[in-house]
mmCIF file as Biopython writes it, N, C-alpha, C and O atoms, coordinates in Angstrom:
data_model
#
loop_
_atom_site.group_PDB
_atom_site.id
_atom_site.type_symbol
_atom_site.label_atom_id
_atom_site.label_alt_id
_atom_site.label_comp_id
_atom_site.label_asym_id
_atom_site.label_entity_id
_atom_site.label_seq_id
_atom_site.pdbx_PDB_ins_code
_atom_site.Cartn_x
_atom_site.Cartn_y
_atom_site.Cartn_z
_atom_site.occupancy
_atom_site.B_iso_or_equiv
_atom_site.auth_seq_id
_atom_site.auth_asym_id
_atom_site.pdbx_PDB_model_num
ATOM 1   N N  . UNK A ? 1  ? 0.812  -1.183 0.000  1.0 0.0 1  A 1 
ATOM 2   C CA . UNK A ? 1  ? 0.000  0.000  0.000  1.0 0.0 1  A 1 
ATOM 3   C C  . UNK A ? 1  ? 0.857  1.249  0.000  1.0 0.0 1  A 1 
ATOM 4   O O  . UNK A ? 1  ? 2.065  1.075  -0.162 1.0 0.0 1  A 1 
ATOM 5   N N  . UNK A ? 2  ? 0.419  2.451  0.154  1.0 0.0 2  A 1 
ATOM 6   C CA . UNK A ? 2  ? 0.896  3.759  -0.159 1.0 0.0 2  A 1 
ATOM 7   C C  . UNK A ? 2  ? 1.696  3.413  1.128  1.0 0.0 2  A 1 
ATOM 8   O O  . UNK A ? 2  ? 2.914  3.285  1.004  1.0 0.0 2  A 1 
ATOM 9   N N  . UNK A ? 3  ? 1.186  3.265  2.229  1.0 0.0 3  A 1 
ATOM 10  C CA . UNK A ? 3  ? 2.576  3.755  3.456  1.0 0.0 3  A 1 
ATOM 11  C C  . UNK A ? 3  ? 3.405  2.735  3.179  1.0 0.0 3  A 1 
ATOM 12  O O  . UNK A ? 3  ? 4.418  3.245  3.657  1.0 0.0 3  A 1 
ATOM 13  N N  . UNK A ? 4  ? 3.868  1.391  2.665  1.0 0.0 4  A 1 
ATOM 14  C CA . UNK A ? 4  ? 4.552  0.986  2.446  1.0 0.0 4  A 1 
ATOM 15  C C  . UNK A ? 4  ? 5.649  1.460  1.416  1.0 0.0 4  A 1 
ATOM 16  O O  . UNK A ? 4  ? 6.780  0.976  1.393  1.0 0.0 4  A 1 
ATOM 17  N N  . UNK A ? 5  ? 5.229  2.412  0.602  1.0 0.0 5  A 1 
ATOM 18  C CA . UNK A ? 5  ? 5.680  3.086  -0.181 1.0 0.0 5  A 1 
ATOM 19  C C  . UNK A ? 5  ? 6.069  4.060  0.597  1.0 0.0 5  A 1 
ATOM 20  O O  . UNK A ? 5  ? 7.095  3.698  1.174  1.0 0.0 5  A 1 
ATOM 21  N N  . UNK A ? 6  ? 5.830  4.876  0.831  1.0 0.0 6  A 1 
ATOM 22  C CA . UNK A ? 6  ? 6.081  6.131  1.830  1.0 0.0 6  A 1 
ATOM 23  C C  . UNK A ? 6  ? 7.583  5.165  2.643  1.0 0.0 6  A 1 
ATOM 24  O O  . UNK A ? 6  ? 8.737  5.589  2.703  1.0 0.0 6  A 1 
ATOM 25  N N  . UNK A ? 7  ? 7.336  4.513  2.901  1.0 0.0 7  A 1 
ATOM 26  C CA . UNK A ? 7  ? 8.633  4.103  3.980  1.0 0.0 7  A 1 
ATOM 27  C C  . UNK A ? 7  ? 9.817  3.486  3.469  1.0 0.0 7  A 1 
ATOM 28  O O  . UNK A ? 7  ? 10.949 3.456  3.953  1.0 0.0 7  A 1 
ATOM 29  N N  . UNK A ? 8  ? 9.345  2.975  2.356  1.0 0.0 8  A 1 
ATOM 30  C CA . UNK A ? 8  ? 10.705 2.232  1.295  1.0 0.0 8  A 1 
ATOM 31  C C  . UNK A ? 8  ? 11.288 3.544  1.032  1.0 0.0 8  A 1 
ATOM 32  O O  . UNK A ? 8  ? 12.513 3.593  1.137  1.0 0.0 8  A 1 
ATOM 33  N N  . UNK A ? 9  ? 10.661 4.647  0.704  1.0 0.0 9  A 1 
ATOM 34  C CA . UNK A ? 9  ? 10.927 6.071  -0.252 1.0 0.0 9  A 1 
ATOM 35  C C  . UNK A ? 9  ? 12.182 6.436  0.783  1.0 0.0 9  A 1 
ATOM 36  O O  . UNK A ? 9  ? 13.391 6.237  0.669  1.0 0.0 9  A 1 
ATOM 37  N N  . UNK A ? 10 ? 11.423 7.030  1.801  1.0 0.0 10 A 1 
ATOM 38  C CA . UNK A ? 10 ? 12.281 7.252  2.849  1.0 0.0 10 A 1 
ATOM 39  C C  . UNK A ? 10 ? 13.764 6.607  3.410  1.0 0.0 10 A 1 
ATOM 40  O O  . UNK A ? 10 ? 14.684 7.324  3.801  1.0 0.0 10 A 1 
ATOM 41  N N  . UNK A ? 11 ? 13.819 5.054  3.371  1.0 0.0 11 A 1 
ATOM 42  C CA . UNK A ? 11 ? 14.393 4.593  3.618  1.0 0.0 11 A 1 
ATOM 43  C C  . UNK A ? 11 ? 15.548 4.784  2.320  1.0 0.0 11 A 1 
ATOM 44  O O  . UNK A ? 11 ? 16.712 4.732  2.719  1.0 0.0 11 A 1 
ATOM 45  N N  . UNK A ? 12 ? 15.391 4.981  0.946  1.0 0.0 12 A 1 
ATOM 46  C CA . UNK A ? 12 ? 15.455 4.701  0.064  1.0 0.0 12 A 1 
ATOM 47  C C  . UNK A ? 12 ? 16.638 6.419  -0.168 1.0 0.0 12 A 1 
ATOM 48  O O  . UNK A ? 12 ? 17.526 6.585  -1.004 1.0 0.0 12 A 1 
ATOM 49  N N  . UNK A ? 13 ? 16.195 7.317  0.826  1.0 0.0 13 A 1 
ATOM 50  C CA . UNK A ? 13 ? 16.630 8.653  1.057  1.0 0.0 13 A 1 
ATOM 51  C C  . UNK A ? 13 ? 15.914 9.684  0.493  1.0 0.0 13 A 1 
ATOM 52  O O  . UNK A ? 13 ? 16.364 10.815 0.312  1.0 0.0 13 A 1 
ATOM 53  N N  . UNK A ? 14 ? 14.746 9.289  0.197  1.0 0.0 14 A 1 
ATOM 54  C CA . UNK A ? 14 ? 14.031 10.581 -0.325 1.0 0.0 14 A 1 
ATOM 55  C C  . UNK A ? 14 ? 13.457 12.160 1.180  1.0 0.0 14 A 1 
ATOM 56  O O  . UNK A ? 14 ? 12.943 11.903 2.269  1.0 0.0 14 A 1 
ATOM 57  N N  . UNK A ? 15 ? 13.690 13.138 0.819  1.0 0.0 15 A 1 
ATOM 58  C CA . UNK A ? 15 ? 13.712 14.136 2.183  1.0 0.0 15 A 1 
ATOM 59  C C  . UNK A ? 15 ? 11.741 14.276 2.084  1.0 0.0 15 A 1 
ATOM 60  O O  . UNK A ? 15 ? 11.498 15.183 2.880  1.0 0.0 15 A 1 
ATOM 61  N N  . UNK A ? 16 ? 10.861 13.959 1.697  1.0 0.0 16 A 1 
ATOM 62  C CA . UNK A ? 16 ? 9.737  13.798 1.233  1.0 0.0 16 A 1 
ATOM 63  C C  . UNK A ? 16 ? 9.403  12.982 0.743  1.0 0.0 16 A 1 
ATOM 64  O O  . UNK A ? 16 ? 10.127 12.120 0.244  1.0 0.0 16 A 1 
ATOM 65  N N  . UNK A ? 17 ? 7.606  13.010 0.729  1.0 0.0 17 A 1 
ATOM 66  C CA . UNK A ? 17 ? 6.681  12.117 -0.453 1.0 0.0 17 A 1 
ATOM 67  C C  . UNK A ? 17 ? 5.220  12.873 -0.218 1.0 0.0 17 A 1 
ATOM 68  O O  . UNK A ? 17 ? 4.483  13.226 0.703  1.0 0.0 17 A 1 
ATOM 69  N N  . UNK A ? 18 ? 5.300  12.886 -1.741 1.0 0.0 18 A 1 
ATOM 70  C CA . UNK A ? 18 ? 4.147  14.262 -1.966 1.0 0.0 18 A 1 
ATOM 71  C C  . UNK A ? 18 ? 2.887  13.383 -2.877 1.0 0.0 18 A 1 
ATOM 72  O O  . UNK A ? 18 ? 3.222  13.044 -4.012 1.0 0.0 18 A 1 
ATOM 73  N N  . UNK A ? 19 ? 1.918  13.130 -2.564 1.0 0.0 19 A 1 
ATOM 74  C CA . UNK A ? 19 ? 0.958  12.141 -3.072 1.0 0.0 19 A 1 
ATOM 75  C C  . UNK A ? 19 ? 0.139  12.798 -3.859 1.0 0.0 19 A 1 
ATOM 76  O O  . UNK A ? 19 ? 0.066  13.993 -3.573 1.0 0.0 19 A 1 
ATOM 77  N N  . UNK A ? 20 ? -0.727 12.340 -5.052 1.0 0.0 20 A 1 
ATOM 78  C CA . UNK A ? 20 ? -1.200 13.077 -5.594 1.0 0.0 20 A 1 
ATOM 79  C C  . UNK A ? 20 ? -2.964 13.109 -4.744 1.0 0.0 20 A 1 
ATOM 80  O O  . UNK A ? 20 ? -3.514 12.612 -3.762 1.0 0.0 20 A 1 
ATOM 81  N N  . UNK A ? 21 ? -3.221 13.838 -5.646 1.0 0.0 21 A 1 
ATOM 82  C CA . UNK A ? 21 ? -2.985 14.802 -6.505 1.0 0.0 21 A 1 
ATOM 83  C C  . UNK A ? 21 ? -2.440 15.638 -5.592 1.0 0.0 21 A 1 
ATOM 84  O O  . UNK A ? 21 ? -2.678 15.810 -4.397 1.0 0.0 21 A 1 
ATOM 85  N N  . UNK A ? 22 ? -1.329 16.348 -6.681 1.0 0.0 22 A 1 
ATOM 86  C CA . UNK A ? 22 ? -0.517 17.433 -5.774 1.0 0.0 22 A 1 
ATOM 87  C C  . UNK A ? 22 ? -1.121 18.696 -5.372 1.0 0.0 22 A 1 
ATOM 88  O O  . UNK A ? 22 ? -1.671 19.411 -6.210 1.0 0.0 22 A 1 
ATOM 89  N N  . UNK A ? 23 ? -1.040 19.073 -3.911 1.0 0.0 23 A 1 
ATOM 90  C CA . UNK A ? 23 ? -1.267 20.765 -3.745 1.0 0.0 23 A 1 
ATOM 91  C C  . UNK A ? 23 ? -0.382 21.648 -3.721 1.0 0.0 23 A 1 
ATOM 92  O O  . UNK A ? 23 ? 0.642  21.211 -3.196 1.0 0.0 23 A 1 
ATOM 93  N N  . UNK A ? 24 ? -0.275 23.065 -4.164 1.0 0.0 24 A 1 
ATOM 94  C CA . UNK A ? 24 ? 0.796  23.507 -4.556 1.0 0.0 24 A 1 
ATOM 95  C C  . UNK A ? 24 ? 1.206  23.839 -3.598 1.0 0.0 24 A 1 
ATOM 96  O O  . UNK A ? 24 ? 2.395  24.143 -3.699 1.0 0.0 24 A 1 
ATOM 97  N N  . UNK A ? 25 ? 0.799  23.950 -2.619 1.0 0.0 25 A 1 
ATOM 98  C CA . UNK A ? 25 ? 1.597  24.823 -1.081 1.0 0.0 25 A 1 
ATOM 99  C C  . UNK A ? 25 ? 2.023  24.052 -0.597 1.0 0.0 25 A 1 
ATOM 100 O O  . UNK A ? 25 ? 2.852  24.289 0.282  1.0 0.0 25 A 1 
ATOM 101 N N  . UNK A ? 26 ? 1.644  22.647 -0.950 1.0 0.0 26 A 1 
ATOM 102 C CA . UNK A ? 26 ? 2.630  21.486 -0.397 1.0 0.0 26 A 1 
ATOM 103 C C  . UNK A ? 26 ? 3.970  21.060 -1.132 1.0 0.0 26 A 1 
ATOM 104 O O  . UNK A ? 26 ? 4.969  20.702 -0.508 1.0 0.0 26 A 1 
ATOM 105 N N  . UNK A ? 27 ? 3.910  21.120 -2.333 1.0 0.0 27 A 1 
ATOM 106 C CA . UNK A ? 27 ? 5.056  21.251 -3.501 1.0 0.0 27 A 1 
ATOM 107 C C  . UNK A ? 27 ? 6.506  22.195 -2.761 1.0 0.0 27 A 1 
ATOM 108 O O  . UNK A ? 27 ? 7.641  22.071 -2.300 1.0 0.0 27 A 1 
ATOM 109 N N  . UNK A ? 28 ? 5.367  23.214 -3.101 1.0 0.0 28 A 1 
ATOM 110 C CA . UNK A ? 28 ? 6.471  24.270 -2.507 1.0 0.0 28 A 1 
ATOM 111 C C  . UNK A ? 28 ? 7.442  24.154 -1.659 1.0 0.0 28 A 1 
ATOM 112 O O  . UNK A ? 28 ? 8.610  24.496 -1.848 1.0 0.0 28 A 1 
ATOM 113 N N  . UNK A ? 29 ? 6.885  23.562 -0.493 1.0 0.0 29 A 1 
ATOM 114 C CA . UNK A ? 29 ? 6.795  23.219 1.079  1.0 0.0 29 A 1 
ATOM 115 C C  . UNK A ? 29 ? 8.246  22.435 0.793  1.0 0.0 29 A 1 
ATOM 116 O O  . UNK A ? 29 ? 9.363  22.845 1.109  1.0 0.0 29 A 1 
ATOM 117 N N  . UNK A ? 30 ? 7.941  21.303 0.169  1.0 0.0 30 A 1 
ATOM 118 C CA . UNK A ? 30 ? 8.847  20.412 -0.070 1.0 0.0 30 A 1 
ATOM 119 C C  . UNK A ? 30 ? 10.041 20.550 -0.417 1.0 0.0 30 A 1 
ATOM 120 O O  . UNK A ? 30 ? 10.996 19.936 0.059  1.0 0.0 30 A 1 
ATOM 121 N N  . UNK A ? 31 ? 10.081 21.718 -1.640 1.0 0.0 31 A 1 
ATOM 122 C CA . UNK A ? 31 ? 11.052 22.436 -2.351 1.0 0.0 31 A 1 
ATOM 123 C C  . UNK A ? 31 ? 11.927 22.905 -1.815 1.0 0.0 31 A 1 
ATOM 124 O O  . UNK A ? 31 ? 13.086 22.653 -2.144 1.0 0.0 31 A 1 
ATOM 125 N N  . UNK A ? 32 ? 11.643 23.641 -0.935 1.0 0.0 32 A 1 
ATOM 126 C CA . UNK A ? 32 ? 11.805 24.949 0.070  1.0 0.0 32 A 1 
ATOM 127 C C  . UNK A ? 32 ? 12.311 23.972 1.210  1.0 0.0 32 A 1 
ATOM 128 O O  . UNK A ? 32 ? 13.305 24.457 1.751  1.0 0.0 32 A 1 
ATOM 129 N N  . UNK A ? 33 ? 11.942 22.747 1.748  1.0 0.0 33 A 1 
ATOM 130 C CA . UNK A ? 33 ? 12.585 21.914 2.864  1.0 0.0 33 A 1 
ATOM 131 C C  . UNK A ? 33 ? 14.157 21.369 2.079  1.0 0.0 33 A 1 
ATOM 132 O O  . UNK A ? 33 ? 15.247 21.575 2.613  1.0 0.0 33 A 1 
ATOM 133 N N  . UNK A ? 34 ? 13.979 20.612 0.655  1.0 0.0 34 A 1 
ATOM 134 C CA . UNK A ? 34 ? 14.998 20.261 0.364  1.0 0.0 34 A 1 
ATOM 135 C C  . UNK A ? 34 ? 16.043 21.130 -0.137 1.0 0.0 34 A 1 
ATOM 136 O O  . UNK A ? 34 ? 17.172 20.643 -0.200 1.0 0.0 34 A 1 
ATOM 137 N N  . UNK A ? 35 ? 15.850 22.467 -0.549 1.0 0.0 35 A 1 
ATOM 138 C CA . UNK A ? 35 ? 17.002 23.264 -0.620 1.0 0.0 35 A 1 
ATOM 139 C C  . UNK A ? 35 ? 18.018 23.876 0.300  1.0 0.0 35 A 1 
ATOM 140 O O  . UNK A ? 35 ? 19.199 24.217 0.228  1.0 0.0 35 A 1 
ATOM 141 N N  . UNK A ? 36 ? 16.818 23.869 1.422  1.0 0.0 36 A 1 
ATOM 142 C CA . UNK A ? 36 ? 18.199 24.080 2.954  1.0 0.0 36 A 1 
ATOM 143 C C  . UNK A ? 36 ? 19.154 23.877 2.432  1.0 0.0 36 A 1 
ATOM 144 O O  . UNK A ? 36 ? 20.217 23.917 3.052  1.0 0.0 36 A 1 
#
């Protein structure tokens, strides 16, 4: 299922997981976390 996904991702090194359908303030969000 999706959280199984969600946790491979992670494990996998992703700094996020953005599900659809996407919202843009969450996009952003994400963007803006991984450019630190």
């Amino acid at each position: 299922g999706q959280q199984a996904m969600v946790v491979e991702a992670i494990q996998a090194g992703a700094l996020d997981f953005i599900v659809k359908p996407f919202q843009h303030d969450r996009v952003v969000e994400a963007l803006r976390k991984a450019l630190r």
